[in-house]
OpenMM code with the backbone's topology and positions (N, CA, C; nanometers):
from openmm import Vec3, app, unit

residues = "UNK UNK UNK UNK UNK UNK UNK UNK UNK UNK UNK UNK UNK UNK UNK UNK UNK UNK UNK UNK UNK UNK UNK UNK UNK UNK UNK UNK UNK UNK UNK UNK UNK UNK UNK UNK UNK UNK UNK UNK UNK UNK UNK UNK UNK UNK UNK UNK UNK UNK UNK UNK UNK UNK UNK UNK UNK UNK UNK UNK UNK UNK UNK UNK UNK UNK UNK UNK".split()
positions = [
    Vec3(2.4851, -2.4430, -1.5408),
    Vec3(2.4583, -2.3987, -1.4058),
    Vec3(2.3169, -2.4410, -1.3678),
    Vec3(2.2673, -2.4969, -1.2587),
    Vec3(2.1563, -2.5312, -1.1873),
    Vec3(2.0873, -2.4246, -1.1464),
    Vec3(1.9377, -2.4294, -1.1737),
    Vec3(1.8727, -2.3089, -1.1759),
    Vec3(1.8263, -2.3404, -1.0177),
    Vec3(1.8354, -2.2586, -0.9320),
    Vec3(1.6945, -2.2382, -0.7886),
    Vec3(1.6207, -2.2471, -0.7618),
    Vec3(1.5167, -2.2095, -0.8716),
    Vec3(1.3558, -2.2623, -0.8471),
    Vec3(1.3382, -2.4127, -0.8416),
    Vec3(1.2589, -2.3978, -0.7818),
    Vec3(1.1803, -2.5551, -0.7570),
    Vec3(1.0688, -2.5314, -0.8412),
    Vec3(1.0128, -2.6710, -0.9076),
    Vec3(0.9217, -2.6867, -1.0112),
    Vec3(0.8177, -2.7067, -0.9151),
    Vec3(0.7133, -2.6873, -0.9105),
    Vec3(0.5827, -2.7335, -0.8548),
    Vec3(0.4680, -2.8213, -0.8923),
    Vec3(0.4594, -2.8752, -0.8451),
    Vec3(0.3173, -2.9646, -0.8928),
    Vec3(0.1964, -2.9168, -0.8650),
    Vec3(0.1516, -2.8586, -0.9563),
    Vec3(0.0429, -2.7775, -0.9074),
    Vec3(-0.0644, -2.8620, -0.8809),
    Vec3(-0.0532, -2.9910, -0.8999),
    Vec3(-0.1892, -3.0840, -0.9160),
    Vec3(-0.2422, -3.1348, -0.7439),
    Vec3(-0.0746, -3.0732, -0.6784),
    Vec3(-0.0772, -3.1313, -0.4998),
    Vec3(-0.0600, -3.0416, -0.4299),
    Vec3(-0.1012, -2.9255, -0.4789),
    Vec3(-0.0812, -2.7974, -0.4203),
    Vec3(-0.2036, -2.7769, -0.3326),
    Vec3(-0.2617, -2.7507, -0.1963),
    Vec3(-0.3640, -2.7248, -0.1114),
    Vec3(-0.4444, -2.8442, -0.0876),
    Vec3(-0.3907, -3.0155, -0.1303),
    Vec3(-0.4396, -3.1344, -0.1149),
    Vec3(-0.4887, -3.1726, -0.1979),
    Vec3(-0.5679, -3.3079, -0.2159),
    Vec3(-0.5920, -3.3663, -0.3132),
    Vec3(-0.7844, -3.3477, -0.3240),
    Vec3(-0.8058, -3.3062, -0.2379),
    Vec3(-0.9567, -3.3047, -0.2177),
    Vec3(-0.9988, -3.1745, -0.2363),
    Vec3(-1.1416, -3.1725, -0.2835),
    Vec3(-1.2109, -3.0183, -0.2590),
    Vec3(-1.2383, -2.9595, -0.1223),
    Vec3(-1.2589, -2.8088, -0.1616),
    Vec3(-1.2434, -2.7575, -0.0088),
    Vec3(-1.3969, -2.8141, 0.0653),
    Vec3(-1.3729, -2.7989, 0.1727),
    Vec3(-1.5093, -2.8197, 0.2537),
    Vec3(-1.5831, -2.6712, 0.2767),
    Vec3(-1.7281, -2.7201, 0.3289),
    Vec3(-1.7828, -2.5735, 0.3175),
    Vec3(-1.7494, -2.4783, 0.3839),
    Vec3(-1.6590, -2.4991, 0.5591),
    Vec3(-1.5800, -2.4580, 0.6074),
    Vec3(-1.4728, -2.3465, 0.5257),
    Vec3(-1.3928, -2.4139, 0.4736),
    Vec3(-1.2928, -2.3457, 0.4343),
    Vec3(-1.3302, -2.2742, 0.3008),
    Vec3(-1.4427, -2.3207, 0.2363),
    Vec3(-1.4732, -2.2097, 0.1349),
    Vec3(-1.5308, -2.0341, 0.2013),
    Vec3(-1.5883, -2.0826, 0.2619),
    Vec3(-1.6467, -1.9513, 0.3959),
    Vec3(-1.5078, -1.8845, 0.3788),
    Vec3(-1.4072, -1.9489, 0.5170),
    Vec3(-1.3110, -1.8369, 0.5524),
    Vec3(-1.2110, -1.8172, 0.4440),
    Vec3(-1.2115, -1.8831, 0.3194),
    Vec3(-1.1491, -1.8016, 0.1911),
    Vec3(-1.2174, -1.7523, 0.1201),
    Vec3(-1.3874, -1.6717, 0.1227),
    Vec3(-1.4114, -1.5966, 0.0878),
    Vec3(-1.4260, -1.4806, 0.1972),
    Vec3(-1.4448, -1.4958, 0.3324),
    Vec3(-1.4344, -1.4107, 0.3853),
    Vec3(-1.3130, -1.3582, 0.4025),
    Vec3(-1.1780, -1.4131, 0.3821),
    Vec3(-1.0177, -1.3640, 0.3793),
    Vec3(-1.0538, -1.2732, 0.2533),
    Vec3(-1.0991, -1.3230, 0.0935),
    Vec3(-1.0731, -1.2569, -0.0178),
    Vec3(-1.1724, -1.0981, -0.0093),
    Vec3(-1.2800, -1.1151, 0.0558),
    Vec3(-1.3672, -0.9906, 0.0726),
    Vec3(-1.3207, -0.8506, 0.2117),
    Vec3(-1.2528, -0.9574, 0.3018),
    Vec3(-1.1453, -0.8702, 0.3629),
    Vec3(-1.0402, -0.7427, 0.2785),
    Vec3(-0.9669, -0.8698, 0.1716),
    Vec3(-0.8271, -0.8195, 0.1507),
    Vec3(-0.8998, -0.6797, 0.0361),
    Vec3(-1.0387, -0.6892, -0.0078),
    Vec3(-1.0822, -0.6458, -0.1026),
    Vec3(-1.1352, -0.5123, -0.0389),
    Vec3(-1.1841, -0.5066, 0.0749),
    Vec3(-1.2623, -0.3929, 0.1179),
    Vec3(-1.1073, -0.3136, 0.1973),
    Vec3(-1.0270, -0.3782, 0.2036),
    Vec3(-0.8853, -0.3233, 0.3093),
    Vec3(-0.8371, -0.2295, 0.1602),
    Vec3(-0.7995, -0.3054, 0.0295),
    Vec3(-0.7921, -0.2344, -0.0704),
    Vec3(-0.8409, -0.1224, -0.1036),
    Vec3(-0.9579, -0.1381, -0.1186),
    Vec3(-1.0714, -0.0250, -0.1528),
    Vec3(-1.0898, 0.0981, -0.0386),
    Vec3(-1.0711, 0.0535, 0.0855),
    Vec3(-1.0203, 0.1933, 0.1629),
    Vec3(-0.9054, 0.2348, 0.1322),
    Vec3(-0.7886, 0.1685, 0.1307),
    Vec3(-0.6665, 0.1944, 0.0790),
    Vec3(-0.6539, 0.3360, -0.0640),
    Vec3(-0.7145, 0.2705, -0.1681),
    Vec3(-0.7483, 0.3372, -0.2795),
    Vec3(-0.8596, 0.4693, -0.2182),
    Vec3(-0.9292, 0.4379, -0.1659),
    Vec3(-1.0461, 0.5826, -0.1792),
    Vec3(-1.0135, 0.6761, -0.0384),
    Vec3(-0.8897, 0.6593, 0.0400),
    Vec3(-0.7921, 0.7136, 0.1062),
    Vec3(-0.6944, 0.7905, 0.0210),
    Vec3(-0.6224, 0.7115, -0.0338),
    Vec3(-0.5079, 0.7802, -0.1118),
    Vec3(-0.6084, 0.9107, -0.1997),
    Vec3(-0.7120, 0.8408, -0.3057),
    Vec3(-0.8044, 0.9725, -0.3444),
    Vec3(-0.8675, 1.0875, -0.2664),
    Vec3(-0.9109, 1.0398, -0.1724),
    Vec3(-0.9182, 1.1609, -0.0766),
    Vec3(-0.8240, 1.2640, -0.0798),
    Vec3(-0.7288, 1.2734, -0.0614),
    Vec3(-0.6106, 1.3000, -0.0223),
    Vec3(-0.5418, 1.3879, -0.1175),
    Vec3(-0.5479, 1.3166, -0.2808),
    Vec3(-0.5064, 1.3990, -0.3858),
    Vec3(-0.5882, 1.4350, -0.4433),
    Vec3(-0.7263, 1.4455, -0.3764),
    Vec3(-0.8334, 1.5243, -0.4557),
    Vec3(-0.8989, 1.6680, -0.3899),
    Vec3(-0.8879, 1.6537, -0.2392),
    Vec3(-1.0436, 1.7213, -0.1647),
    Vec3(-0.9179, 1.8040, -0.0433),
    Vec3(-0.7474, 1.7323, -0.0482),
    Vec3(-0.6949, 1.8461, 0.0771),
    Vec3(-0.6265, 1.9729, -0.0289),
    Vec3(-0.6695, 2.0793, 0.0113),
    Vec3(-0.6098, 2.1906, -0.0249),
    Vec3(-0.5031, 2.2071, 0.0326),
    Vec3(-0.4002, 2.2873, 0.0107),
    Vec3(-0.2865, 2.3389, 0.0352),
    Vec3(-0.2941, 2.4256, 0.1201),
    Vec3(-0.2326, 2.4110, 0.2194),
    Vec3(-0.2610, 2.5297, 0.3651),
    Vec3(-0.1196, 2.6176, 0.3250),
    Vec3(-0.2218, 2.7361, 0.3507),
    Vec3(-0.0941, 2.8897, 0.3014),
    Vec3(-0.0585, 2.9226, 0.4303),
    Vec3(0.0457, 2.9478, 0.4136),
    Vec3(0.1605, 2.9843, 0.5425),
    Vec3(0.0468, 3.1709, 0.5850),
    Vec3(0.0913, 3.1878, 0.6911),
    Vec3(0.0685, 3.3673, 0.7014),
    Vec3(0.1957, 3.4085, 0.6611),
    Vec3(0.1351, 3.5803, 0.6422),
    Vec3(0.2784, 3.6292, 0.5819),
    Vec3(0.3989, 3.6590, 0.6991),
    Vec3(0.4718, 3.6185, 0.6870),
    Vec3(0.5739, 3.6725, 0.8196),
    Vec3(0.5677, 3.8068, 0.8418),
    Vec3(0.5679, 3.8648, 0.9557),
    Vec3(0.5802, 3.9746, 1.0358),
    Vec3(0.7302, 4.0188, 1.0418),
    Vec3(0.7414, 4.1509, 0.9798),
    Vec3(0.8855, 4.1993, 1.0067),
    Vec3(0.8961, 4.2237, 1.1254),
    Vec3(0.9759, 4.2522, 1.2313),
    Vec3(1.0371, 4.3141, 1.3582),
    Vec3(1.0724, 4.4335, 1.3380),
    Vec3(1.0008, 4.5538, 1.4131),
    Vec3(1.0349, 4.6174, 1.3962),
    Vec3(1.0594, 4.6915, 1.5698),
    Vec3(1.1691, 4.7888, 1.5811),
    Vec3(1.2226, 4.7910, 1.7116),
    Vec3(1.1165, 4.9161, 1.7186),
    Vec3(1.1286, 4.9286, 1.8519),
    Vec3(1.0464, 5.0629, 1.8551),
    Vec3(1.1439, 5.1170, 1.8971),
    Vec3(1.1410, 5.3324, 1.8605),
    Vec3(1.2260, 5.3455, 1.9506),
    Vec3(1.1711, 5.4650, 2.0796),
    Vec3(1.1965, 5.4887, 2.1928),
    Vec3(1.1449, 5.5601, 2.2984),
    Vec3(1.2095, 5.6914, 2.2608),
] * unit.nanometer
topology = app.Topology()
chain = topology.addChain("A")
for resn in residues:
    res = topology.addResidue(resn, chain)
    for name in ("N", "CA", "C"):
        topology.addAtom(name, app.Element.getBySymbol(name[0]), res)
């Protein structure tokens, strides 16, 4: 049976040349993005399971009728 994947050449993968100083910029500014989007991500979720307490219900109020 013939497998699906395609083999890659990794040697022609993003061109044959080095990046220019251009594109080194906006792929470190993409990687310091995806890094600080993370890191709120993470120190969100900790927030969250560290510092919210559990809000207690009040106690319910019975009904009670009055009578005249």
């Amino acid at each position: 049976m013939k497998s699906k994947k395609l083999e890659l050449d990794a040697d022609f993968i993003g061109g044959e040349g080095p990046l220019t100083p251009e594109e080194e910029k906006a792929l470190s500014a993409f990687i310091k993005q995806q890094k600080e989007k993370r890191l709120r991500k993470e120190q969100k979720l900790q927030s969250k399971n560290v510092s919210a307490p559990k809000k207690s219900r009040p106690a319910k109020r019975s009904k009670k009728i009055a009578r005249h």
